[in-house]
N, C-alpha and C positions, 0 to 999 in steps of 0.2 A: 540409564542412558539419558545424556541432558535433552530437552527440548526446547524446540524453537516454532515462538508464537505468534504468528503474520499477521496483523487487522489492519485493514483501510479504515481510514479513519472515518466518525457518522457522517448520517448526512451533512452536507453543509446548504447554507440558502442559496448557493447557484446551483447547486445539483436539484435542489428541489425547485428552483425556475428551468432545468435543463440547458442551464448555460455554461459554455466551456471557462474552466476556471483558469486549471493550471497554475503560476505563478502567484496569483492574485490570489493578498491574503485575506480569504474571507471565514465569517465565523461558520461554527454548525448552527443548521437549522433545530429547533426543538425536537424534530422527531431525530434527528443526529445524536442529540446529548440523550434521548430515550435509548437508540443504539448504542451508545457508549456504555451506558451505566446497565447495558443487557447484557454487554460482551465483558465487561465486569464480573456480573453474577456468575456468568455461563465459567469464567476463568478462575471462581475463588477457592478452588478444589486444587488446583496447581500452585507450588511455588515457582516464584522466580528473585535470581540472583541480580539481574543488571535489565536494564530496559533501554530501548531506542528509541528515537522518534525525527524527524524531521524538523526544519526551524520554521515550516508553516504551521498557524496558531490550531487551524482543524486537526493536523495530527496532535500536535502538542494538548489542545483541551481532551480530543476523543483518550487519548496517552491518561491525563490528570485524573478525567470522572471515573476510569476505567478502575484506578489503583486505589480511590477512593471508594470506591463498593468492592474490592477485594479485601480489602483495610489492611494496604503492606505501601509502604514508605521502602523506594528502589533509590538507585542510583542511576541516572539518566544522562545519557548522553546521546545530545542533540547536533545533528550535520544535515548540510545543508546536498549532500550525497545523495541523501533520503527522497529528495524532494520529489514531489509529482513532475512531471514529462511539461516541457513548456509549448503552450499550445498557439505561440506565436501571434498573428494577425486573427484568431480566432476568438482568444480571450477575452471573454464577457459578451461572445455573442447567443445567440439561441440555437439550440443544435436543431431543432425542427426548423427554423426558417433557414440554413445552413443545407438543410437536405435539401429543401424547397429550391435553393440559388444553384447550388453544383450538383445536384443530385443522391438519393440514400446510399448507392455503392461508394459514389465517391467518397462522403462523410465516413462511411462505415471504414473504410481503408486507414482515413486519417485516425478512427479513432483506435483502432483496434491491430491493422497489421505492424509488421517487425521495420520493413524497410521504409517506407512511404511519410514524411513529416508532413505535418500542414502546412500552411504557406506562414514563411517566418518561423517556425518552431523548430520541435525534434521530432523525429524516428521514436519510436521504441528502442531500436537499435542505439539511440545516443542516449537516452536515459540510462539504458542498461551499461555503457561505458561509462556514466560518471557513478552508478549505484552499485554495479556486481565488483569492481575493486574494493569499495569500500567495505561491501557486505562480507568477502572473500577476508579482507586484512582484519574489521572491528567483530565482526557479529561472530565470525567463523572461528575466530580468535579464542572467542568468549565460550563458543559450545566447544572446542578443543580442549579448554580447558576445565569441562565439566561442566559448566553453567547452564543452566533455564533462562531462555531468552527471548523478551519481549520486547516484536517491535510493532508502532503506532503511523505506519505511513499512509503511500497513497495508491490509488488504483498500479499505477504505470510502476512506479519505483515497486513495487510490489509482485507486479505481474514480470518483471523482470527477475525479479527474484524466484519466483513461481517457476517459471522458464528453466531455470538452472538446475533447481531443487528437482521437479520432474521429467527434465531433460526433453523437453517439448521442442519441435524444430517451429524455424521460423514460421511456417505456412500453418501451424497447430495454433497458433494464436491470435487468428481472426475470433478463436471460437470462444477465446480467453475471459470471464468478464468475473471479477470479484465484488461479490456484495458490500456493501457499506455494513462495518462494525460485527462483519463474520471473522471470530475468530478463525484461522488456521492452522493445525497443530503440527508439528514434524515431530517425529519423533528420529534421534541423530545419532551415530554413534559417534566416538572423540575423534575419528578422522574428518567429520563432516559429512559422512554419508546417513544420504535418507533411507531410515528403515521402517518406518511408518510415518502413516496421514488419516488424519484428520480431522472433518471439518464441524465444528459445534455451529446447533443452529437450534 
């Protein structure tokens, strides 16, 4: 049965200042590229046919180190689908001084609920409109056709993916939070259905 491989990509140096990134293409932090080339190891036991990734450089490098310690040369294709959830008038602020101005519930909603954007950004809900087509038309495509499929994104674009995979309702994913450079494994049959999970760590 093919499988399908989820990892957010390492850390990057705003997630390790804890500031909202989003759009803004920033590198991984060294303990990111340490996550990368761990979620490597952890995946060098599995083959894969085709790979994904987003056209921001943290999934793209966590994507690069990861196939470089499996030692397998993919075929990659990159959309901008993939992309993390844009976090509007927040981006590149500090989420602790953020809690401090509008309070930790409030933060907590923008960062984590389905319906709720930040001021200037997206929902969850709108990430998952520009990412679950895509996923549904390329990715889903590819495990139909039999393929092992790895993708290199980001928390949101992912966690929307997560959402569908396990059929999670809106209000289940306050609870949501995907580690940085945790592999996720599905395992799928060729209609797309999940018939096993799990999570390497």
């Amino acid at each position: 049965m093919p499988l399908l491989v989820l990892v957010r990509h390492g850390e990057s140096i705003w997630n390790a200042q804890d500031r909202f990134t989003g759009w803004v293409d920033v590198p991984l932090s060294e303990k990111g590229v340490e996550e990368a080339r761990r979620a490597g190891q952890l995946l060098k036991e599995y083959e894969f046919q085709v790979a994904y990734t987003s056209v921001l450089r943290r999934a793209e490098d966590t994507l690069t180190i990861m196939l470089k310690e499996m030692g397998v040369d993919l075929p990659v294709i990159r959309d901008a689908a993939l992309n993390e959830r844009m976090y509007g008038d927040l981006q590149g602020l500090n989420k602790e001084e953020m809690r401090k101005r509008y309070s930790p519930e409030i933060v907590h909603l923008w960062r984590r609920s389905y319906e709720v954007p930040p001021p200037g950004g997206e929902a969850l809900k709108d990430t998952a409109a520009r990412t679950l087509p895509f996923f549904e038309r390329a990715i889903l495509g590819d495990i139909r056709l039999g393929k092992n499929v790895l993708v290199s994104a980001h928390g949101n674009s992912n966690r929307a993916i997560v959402m569908k995979l396990d059929k999670l309702k809106p209000e289940e994913m306050l609870d949501l939070n995907l580690g940085t450079g945790v592999p996720y494994v599905y395992e799928m049959d060729q209609e797309g259905n999940v018939v096993g999970k799990d999570v390497l760590k």
